[in-house]
DOMI-577259 format. One record per residue (C-alpha): x, y, z. Coordinates in steps of 0.5 Angstrom, whole numbers, plus 500, padded with zeros to 3 digits. Each point is the difference from the previous one (the first is absolute). Example, Ala and Ser with C-alpha at 12.3 -4.5 7.8 and 13.67 -1.06 7.14 Angstrom:
// residues 2
525491516;502507498;
// end
This chain:
// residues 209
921813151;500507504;501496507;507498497;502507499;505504503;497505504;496494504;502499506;500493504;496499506;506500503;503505497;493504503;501497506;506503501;499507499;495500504;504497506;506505499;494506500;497497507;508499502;501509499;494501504;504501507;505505495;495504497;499508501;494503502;500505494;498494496;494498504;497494502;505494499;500495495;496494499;502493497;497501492;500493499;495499506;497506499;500504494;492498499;499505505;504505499;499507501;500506496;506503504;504493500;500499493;503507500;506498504;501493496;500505494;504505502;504498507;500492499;499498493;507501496;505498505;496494503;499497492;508503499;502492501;495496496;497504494;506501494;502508499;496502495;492499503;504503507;502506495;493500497;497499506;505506503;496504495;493499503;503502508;503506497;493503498;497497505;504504506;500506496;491499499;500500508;503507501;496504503;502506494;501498493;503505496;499500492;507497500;498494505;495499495;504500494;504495503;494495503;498500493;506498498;502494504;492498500;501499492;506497501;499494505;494499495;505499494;503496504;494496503;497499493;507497497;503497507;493497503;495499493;505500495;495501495;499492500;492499499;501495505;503505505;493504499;498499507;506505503;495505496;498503506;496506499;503503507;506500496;496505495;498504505;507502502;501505493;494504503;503501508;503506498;494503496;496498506;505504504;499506496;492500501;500498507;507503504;504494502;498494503;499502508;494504498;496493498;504493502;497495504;504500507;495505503;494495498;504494502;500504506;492501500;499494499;503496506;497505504;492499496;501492501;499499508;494505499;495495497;497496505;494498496;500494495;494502498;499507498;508501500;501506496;493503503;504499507;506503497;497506499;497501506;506500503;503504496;496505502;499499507;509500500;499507496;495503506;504497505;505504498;496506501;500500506;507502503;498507496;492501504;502500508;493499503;500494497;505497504;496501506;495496497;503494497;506499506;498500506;504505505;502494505;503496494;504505498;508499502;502503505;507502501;504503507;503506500;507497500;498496493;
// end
């Protein structure tokens, strides 16, 4: 059965990673961003970014000690291309090298993971299909920067307290939008500043300030 195969990990294997993850939370630079969580808590709701830094920070030397050496070396296949997709200049170079190492950790998830048993069917995904066409979608569109999902993460976190109505929650949405797209107006328009702020509220400074 596929839960008996070796690159499963146990609960408390799981949970182990996920306390080391919190215990390097103190010691990690600032360059990497915000500190990990605990992924047996909660990878359900992982961002984007947080994959990203499983992938390529986290993920080989925290499997290191639990998975054998050859699903870290195929996995280390996936990282590699991976780091090389998030630059922000990609060169034809980079891309014959993403290409490959996308090739070969599908090589190697199909005869480590499905192992061409009929009964293995369900690690068929089709997002692992999708991986033979990242680089081709990297030649039609420019690199990932110009159309990955962190900015929509962002936009979404700031849409969501907009919404006051339960009834009409995306007609309110839009009025807000709208009325935060005019707001924003008005720091270019002087006279409007004497008629929505009155001139006794305004914050007064001494000359020593």
């Amino acid at each position: 059965e596929i839960e008996h195969k070796p690159y499963n990990l146990s609960n408390n294997e799981l949970k182990e990673i996920g306390e080391k993850m919190v215990s390097m939370r103190k010691d990690m630079p600032l360059d990497i961003g915000k500190p990990p969580r605990d992924i047996s808590k909660h990878h359900a709701g992982f961002k984007a970014v947080e994959w990203r830094n499983w992938i390529i920070h986290y993920s080989i030397p925290l499997l290191i000690k639990y998975l054998p050496e050859r699903y870290i070396k195929g996995w280390a296949f996936f990282v590699k291309a991976v780091k090389l997709c998030l630059n922000w200049t990609i060169t034809n170079e980079n891309l014959i090298e993403i290409e490959e190492n996308l090739k070969k950790f599908y090589h190697h998830y199909e005869s480590s993971y499905y192992e061409f048993e009929v009964e293995q069917i369900s690690t068929c995904r089709i997002c692992y299909h999708y991986l033979l066409h990242v680089t081709e979608c990297i030649k039609f569109l420019g690199p990932c920067w110009c159309y990955w999902q962190f900015p929509m993460e962002r936009i979404c976190g700031m849409l969501l307290p907009l919404v006051k109505s339960k009834i009409k929650p995306y007609e309110n949405l839009a009025n807000n939008i709208s009325l935060m797209n005019c707001m924003s107006h008005i720091p270019y328009v002087p006279d409007l500043k004497h008629i929505l702020i009155e001139e006794d509220n305004e914050k007064k400074w001494s000359s020593n300030q």
